[in-house]
C-alpha positions as CSV (number, residue, x, y, z in Angstrom):
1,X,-24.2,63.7,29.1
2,X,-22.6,61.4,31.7
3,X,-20.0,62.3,34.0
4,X,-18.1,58.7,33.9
5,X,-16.5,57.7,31.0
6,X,-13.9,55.0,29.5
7,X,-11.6,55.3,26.2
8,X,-9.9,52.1,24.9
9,X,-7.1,52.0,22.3
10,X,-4.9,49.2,21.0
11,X,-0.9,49.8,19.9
12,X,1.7,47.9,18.2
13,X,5.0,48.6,19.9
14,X,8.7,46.3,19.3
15,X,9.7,45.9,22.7
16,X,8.8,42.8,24.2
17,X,6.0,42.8,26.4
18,X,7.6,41.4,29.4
19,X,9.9,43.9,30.0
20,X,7.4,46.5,29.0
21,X,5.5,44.9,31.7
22,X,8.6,45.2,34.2
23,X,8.6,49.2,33.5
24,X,5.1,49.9,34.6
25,X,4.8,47.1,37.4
26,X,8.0,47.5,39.3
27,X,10.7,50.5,37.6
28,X,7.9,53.2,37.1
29,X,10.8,55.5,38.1
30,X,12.3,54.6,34.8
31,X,9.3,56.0,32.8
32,X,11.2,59.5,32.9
33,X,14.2,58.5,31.7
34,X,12.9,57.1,28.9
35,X,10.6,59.4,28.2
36,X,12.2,62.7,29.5
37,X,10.1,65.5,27.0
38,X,7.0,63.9,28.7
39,X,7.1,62.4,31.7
40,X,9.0,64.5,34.1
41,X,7.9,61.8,37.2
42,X,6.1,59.0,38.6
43,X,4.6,58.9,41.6
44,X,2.8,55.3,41.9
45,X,1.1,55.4,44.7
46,X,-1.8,52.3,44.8
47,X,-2.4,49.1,42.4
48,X,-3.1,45.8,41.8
49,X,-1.7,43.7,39.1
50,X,-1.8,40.0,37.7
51,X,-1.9,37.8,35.1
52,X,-5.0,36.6,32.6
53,X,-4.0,34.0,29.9
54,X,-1.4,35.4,27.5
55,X,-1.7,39.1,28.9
56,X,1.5,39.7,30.7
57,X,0.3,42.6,32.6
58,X,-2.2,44.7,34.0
59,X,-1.4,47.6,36.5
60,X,-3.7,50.4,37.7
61,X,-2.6,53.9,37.7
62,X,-4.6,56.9,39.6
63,X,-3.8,60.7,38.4
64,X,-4.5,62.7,40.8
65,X,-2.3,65.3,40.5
66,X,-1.5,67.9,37.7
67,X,-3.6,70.0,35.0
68,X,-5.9,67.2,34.6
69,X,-7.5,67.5,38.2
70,X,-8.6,70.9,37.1
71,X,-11.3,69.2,34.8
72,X,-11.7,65.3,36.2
73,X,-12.1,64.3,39.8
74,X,-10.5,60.6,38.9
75,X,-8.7,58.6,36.5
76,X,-7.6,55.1,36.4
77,X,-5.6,54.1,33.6
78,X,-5.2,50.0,32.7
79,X,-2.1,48.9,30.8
80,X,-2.2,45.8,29.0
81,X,1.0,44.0,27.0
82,X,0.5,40.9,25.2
83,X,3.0,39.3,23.0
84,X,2.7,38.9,19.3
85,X,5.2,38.1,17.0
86,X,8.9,39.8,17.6
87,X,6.9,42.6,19.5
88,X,3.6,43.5,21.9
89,X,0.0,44.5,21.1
90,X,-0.6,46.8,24.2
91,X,-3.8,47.9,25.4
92,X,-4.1,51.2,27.7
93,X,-7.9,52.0,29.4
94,X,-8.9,55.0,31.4
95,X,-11.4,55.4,33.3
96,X,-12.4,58.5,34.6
97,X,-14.8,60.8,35.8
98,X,-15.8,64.5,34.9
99,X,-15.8,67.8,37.2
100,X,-18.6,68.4,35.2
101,X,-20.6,67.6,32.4
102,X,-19.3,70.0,29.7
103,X,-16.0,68.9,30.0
104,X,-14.9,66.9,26.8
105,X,-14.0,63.2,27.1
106,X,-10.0,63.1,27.7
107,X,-8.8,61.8,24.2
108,X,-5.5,64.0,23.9
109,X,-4.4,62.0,27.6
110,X,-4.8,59.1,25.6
111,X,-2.7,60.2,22.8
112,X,-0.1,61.4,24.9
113,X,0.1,57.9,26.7
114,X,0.3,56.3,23.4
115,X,2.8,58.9,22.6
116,X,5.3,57.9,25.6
117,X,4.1,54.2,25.6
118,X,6.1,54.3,21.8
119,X,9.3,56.1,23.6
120,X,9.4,53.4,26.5
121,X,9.4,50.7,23.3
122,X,12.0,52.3,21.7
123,X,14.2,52.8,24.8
124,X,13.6,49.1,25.5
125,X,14.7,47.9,22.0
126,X,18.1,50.3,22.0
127,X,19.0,49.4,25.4
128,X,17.9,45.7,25.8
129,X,18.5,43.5,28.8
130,X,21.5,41.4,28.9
């Protein structure tokens, strides 16, 4: 069993992707907000970001705080938002690496991000920009 490991998974959401993208690349501090009965804060403290074809974004997110440093030394978590139709296809990665080998691979984190990926969507539908 290997220590390093990297989960994928692929969303729908209705919120366009360019002000999804404008949440996670410069109002992380929203993410609470809209999410309050998960997120309780953001603390972004390194990343890089651009732009590849019709992807509006990509940021990088370490964890390096909470319950989950009890089991993995690192994560890095990618966030992708591409448009497609009325909505966004977005694509979350993360990349991270075990304490140990009998730990399992982190699949509940990457439900939870899907989880309040879906409320940041439906805060940004509600309360669109003007």
């Amino acid at each position: 069993m290997t220590l390093w490991g990297k989960l994928e998974i692929h969303f729908w959401i209705d919120a366009p992707a360019d002000q999804f993208h404008d949440v996670f690349s410069s109002q992380p501090y929203l993410i609470p907000n809209m999410s309050p009965h998960k997120i309780l804060g953001v603390d972004l403290l390194e990343g890089e970001w651009g732009k590849e074809g019709t992807i509006i974004c990509w940021k990088y997110f370490y964890v390096i705080e909470g319950d989950v440093s009890k089991e993995y030394k690192s994560f890095k978590l990618t966030v992708q938002a591409t448009p497609k139709g009325e909505g966004s296809v977005v694509r979350w990665t993360l990349e991270y690496e075990k304490i140990h080998e009998n730990i399992r691979d982190p699949y509940s984190l990457l439900e939870f991000i899907v989880q309040f990926s879906k409320d940041v969507s439906a805060h940004l539908v509600k309360y669109p920009k003007k």
